[in-house]
C-alpha positions as CSV (number, residue, x, y, z in Angstrom):
1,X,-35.2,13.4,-0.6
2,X,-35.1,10.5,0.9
3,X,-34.5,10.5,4.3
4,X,-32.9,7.5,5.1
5,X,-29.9,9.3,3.5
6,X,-30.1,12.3,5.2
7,X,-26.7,13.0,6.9
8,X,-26.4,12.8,10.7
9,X,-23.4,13.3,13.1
10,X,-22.1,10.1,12.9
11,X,-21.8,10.2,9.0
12,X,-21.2,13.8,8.8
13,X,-17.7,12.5,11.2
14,X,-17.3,10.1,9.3
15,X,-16.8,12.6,6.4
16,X,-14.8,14.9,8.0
17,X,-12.6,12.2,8.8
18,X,-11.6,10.7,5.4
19,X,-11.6,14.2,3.9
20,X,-9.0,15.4,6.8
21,X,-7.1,12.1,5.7
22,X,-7.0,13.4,2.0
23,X,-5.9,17.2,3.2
24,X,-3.1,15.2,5.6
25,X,-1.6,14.7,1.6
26,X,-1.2,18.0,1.1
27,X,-0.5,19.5,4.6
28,X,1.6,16.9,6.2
29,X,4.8,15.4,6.3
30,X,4.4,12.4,6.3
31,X,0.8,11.9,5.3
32,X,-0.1,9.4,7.9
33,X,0.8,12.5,10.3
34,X,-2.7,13.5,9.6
35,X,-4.1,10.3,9.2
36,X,-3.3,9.8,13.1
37,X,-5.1,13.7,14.0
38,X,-8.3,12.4,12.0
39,X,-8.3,9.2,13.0
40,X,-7.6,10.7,17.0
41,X,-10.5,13.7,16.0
42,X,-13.0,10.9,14.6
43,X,-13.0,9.1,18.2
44,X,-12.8,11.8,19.9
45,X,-16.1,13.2,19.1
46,X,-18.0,9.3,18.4
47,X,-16.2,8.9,21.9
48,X,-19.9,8.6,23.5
49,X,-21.1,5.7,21.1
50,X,-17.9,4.2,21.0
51,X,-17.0,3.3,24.7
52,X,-21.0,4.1,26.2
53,X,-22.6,7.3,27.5
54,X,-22.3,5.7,31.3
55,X,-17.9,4.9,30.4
56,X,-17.6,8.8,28.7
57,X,-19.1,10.5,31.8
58,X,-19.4,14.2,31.9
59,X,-17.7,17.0,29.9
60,X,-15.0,17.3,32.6
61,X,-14.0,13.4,31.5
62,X,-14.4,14.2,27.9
63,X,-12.0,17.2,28.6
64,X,-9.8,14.9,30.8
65,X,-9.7,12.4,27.9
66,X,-8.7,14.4,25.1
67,X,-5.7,15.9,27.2
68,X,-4.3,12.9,27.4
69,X,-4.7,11.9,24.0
70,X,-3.0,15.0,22.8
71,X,-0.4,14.5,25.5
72,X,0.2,10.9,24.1
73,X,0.8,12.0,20.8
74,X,3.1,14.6,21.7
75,X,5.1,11.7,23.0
76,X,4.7,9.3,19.9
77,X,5.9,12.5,18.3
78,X,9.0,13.2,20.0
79,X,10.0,9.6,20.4
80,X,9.4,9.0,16.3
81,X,11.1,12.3,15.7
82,X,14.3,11.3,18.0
83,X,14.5,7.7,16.9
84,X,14.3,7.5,13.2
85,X,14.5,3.7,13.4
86,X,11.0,3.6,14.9
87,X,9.2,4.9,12.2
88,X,9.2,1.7,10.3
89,X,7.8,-0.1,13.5
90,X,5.0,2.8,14.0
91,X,4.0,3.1,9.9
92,X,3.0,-0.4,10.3
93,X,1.6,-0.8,13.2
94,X,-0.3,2.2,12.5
95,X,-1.7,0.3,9.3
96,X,-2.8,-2.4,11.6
97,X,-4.7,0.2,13.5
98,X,-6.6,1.6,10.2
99,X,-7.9,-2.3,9.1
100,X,-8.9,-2.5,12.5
101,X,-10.8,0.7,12.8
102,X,-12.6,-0.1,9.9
103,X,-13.5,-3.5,11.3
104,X,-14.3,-2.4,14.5
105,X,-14.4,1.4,15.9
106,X,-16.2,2.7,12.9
107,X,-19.3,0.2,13.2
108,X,-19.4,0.7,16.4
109,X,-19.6,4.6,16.5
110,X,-21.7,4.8,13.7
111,X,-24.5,2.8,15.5
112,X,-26.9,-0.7,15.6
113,X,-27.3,0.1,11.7
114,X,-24.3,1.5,11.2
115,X,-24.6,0.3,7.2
116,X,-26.9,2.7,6.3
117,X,-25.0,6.4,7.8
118,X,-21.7,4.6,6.5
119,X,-23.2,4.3,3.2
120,X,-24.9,7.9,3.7
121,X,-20.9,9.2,4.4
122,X,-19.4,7.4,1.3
123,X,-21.7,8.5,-1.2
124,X,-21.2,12.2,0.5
125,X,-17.7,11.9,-0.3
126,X,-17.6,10.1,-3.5
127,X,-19.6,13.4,-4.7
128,X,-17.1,16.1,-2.8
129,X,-13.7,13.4,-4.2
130,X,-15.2,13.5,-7.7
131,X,-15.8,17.5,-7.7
132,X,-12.5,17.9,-6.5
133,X,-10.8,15.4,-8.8
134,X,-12.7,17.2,-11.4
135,X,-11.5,20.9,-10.5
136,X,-7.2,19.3,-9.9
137,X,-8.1,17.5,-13.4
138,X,-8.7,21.1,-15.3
139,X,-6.1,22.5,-13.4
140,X,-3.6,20.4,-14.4
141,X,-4.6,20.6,-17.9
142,X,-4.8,24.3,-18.0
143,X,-0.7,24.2,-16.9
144,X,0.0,22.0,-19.7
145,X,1.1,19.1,-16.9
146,X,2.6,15.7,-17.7
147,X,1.3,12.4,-17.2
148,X,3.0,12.1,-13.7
149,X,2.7,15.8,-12.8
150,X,-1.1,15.2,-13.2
151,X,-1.7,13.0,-10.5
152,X,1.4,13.5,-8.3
153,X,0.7,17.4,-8.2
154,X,-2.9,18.3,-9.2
155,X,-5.1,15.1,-9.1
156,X,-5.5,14.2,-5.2
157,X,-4.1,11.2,-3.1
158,X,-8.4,10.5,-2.2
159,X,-8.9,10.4,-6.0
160,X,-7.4,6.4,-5.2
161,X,-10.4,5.8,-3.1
162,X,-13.0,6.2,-6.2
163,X,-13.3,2.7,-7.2
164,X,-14.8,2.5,-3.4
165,X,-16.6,5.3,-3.2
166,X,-18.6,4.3,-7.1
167,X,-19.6,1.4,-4.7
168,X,-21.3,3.9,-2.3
169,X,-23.0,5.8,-5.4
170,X,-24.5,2.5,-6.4
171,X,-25.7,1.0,-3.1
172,X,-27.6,4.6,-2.7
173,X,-29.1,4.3,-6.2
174,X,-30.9,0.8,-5.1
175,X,-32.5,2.3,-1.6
176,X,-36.1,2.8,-1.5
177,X,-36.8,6.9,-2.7
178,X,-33.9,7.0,-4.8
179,X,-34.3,9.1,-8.1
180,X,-32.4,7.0,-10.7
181,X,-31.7,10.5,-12.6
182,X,-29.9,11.9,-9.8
183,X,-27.8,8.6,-9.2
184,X,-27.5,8.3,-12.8
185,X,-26.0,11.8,-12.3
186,X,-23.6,11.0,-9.5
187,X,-22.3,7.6,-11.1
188,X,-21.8,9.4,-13.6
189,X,-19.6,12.1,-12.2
190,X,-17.9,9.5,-9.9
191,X,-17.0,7.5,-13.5
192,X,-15.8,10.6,-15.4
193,X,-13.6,11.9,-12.1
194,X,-12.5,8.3,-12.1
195,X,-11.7,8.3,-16.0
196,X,-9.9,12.0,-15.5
197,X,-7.4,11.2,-12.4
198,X,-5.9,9.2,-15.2
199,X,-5.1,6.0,-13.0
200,X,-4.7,2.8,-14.9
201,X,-5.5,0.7,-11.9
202,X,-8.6,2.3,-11.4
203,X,-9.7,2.5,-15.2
204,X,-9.5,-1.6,-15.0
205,X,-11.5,-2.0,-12.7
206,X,-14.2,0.2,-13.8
207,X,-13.9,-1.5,-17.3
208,X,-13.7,-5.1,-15.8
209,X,-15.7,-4.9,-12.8
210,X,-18.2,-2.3,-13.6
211,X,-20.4,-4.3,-16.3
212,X,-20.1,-7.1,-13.7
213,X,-21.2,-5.0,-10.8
214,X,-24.4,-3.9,-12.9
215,X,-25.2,-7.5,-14.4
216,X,-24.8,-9.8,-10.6
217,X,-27.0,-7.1,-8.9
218,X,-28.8,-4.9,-11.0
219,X,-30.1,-7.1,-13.9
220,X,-34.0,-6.6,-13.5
221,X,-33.2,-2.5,-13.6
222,X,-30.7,-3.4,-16.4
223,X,-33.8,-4.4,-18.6
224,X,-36.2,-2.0,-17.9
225,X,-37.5,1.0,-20.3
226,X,-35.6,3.5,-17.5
227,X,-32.7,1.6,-17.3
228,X,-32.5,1.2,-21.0
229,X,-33.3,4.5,-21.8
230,X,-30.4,5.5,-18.9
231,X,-27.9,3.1,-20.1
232,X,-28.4,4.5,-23.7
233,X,-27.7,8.0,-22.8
234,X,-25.1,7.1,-20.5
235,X,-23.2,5.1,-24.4
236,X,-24.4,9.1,-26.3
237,X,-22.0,10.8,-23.8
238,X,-19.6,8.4,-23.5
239,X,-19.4,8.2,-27.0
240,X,-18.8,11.9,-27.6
241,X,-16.7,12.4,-24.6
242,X,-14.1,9.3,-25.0
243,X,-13.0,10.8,-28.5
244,X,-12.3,14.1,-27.1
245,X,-10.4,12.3,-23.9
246,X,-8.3,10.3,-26.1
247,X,-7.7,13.1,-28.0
248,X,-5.7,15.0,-25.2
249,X,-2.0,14.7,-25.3
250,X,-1.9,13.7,-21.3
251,X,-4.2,11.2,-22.1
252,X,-1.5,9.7,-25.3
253,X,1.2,9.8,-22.7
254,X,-0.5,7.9,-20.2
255,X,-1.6,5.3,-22.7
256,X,1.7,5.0,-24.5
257,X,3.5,4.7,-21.2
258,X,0.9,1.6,-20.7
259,X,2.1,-0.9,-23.1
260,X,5.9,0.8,-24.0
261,X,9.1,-1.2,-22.5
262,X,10.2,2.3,-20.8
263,X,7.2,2.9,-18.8
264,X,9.3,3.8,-15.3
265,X,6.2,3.3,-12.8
266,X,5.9,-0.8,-14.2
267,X,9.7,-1.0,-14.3
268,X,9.9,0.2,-10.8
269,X,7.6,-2.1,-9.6
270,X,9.3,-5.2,-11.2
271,X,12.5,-4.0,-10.0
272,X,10.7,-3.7,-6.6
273,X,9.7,-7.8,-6.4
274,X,12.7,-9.0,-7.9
275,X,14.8,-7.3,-5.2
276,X,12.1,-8.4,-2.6
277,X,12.7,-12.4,-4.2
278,X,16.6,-11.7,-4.0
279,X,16.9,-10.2,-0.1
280,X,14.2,-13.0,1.0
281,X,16.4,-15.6,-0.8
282,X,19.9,-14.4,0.4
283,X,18.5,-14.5,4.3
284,X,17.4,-18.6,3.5
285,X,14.7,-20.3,3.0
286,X,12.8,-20.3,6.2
287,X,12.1,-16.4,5.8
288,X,9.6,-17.0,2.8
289,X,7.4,-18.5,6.0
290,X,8.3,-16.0,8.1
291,X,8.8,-12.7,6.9
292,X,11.0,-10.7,9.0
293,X,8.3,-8.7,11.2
294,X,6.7,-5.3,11.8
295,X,9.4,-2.5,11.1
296,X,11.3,-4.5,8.3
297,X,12.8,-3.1,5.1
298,X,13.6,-4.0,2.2
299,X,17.5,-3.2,0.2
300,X,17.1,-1.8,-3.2
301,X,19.3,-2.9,-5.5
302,X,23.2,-1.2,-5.7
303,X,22.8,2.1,-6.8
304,X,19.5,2.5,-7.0
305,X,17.5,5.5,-3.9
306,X,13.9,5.8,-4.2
307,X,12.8,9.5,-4.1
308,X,13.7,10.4,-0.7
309,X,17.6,9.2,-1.5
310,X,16.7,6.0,1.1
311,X,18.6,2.7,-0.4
312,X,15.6,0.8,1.3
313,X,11.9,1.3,1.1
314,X,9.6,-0.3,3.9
315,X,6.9,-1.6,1.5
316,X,6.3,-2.4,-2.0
317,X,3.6,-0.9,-4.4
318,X,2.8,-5.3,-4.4
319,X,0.9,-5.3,-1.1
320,X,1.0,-8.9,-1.3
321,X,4.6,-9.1,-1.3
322,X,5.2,-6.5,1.3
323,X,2.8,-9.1,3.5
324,X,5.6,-11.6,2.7
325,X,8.0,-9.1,3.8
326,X,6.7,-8.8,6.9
327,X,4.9,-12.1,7.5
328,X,6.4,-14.4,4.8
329,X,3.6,-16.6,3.1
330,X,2.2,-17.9,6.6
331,X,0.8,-14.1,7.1
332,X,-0.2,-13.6,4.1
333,X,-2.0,-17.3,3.7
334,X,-3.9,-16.6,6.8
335,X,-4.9,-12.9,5.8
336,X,-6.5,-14.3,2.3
337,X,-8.3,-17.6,4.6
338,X,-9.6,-15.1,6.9
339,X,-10.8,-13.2,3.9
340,X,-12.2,-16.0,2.0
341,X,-14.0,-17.1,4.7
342,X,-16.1,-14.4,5.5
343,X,-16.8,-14.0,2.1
344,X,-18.4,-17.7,2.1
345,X,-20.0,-17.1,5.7
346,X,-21.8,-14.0,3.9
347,X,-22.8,-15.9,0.9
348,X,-23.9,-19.1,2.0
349,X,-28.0,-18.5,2.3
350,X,-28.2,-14.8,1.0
351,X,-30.4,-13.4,3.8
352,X,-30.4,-10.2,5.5
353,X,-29.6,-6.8,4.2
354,X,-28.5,-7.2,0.1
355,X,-26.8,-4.4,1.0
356,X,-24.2,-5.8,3.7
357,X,-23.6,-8.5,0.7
358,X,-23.1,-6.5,-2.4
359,X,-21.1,-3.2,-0.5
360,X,-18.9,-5.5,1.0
361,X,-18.0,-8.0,-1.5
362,X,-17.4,-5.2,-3.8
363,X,-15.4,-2.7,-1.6
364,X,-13.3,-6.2,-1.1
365,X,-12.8,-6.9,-4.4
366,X,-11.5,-3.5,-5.4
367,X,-9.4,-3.7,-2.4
368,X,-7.4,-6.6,-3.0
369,X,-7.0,-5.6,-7.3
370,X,-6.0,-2.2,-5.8
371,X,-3.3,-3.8,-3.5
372,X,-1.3,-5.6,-6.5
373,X,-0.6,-2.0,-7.7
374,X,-1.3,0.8,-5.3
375,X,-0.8,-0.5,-1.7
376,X,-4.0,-1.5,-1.3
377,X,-3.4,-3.7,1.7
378,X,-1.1,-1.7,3.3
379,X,-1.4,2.5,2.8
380,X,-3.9,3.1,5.9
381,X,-6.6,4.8,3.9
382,X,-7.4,2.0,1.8
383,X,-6.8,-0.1,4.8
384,X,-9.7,1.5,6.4
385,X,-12.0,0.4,3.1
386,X,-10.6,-3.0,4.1
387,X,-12.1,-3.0,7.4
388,X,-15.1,-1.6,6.4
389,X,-15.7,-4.8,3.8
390,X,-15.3,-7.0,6.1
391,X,-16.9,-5.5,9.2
392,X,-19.9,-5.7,6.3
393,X,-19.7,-9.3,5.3
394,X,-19.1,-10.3,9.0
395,X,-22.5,-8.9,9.4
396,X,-24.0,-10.3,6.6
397,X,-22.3,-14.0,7.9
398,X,-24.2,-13.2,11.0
399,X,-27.6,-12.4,9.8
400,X,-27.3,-15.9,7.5
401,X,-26.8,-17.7,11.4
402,X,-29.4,-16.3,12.6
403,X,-31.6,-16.8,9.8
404,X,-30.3,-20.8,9.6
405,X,-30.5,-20.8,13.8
406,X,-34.5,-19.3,13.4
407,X,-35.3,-22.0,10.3
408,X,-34.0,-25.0,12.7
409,X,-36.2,-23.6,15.4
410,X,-39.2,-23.5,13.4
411,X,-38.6,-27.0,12.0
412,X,-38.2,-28.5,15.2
413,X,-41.2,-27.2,16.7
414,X,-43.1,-28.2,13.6
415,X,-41.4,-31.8,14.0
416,X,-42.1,-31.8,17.8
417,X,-45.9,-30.5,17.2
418,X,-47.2,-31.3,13.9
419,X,-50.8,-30.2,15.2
420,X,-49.7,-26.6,15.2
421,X,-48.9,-26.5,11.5
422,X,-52.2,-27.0,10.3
């Protein structure tokens, strides 16, 4: 095994963090309930390499510190609890508090090469997501469920975070030691949990962006005798597997629900922009800049309650639009800038860790597809992923400085001493 994957406490938090996030589905009321314990358990115990071993100070401190961290969110709790109208306010600025824990916090506690035991994590919990994807998938089969039944009961929330997580699984297949059989096997079972939890956002993007993935930055392995050899087995199974998956009447729903007029998921989410384009346009023009701030919600139409009987919901499945929502088309122009430009800054000279490059341009990608669907720009989990991206390509932008900063230096020394370059 290859040690440089070899989980250590940072990672091994890092796990227990997202996979306390996927239970807080399950076990919680709302889910980002939970999401608040992990994220308030996660810097709890990184506490050391987050603020320094000289600010944490002794055990007593640590003790001290985690009192008043549970006394603080018996507060929050209380004061959500007796003023209803707060919620709104907290949801999102609790989703601020995921991208920036992504971008920040989690880098930091995971160490100077924090890449490589954040990598180690996801590819630990693409394999435990896929296994328990797999085990929901059967389940819900077994009980003869429907199309929505299969993912909405059996099929967990985290079964969302695969297109990121497939990511992971490939980043580990290209470190030095890997055994291509083994992450031949894991891509694999990441794919075919991927293929089972039924999600038609996530089957795009494996079909779309997964021959791309492959070609950009894995072309030399592509063409070898083992990757041929790999690739052909991987078309055998897939090729006696995808008949019988087609085959299942789940499977017919889900497809026929895809391209029929009375598909209720797609109809909601028109219904969802058009009210959005309505309420935006009955407040005047100036609130397409603007939004209307954290906390702000949106009227459904007359008559119509999403499933908790609320006649307003505080975000769209859109991501995108719920940015307008909230920060009208200023926001949401300077969110996609900001984006763009660290994706340049990372991509400008293509030195440092290939890694930093491909993880994060990829994470991002599947991020903003995922958020013109699922909320993927503004559910906290997959804000998390977010951060993460971008705390990557920020690193990668700085590694291309330095590299640039170290080539002027040399050049200028040459220039300014030619007799020391012969």
């Amino acid at each position: 095994m290859n040690n440089a994957w070899r989980l250590t406490k940072p990672s091994i938090a890092l796990v227990v963090m997202y996979l306390s996030m996927a239970i807080s589905w399950v076990v919680f009321e709302p889910a980002y309930t939970g999401y608040l314990v992990a994220f308030a358990l996660f810097i709890f115990v990184m506490a050391p390499q987050i603020f320094g071993e000289s600010r944490w100070g002794s055990g007593a401190d640590s003790v001290k510190l985690m009192g008043w961290v549970l006394f603080i969110g018996f507060v929050v709790a209380v004061t959500i609890a007796g003023q209803p109208a707060l919620r709104d306010l907290f949801r999102d600025s609790g989703a601020i508090f995921s991208f920036l824990l992504g971008l920040f916090i989690i880098p930091r506690a995971l160490g100077r090469d924090w890449e490589r035991p954040l990598f180690t994590a996801l590819s630990t919990l693409a394999l435990i997501v896929s296994l328990w994807t797999l085990v929901g998938a059967s389940r819900a089969y077994l009980a003869g469920a429907s199309a929505y039944e299969w993912r909405g009961v059996y099929v967990p929330f985290a079964h969302t975070w695969l297109p990121y997580l497939l990511i992971a699984e490939y980043v580990r297949s290209r470190s030095v030691g890997a055994s291509p059989e083994i992450s031949f096997a894991r891509i694999g079972l990441c794919t075919l949990a991927l293929l089972l939890s039924l999600s038609r956002t996530g089957l795009v993007l494996l079909l779309i962006f997964g021959p791309v993935t492959l070609f950009f930055n894995a072309r030399k392995w592509l063409f070898s005798g083992r990757g041929i050899l790999l690739i052909g087995l991987g078309f055998v199974l897939a090729a006696f597997a995808l008949p019988k998956l087609l085959g299942l009447d789940v499977v017919q729903q889900r497809i026929d629900a895809g391209v029929g007029n009375d598909d209720l998921s797609l109809a909601w989410r028109a219904m969802e922009n058009l009210a959005l384009y309505d309420f935006i346009e009955d407040r005047g023009w100036w609130r397409w800049l603007t939004g209307f701030g954290l906390g702000a919600r949106m009227p459904l139409p007359w008559g119509i309650v999403d499933f908790m009987d609320n006649t307003s919901i505080p975000h769209l499945h859109n991501s995108y639009m719920t940015l307008v929502l909230k920060f009208g088309c200023i926001g949401l122009g300077w969110i996609l800038l900001s984006i763009g430009m660290l994706v340049a800054r990372a991509h400008i000279l293509r030195n440092g860790a290939p890694v930093l490059r491909i993880g994060g341009t990829w994470i991002l990608l599947f991020v903003v597809c995922t958020a013109y669907t699922l909320q993927g720009m503004s559910e906290w989990s997959h804000l998390t992923f977010l951060g993460l991206s971008c705390a990557l390509l920020a690193k990668a932008g700085r590694a291309n400085e330095r590299a640039a900063a170290d080539a002027s230096r040399d050049l200028s020394s040459t220039t300014a001493n030619p007799g020391a370059a012969r």
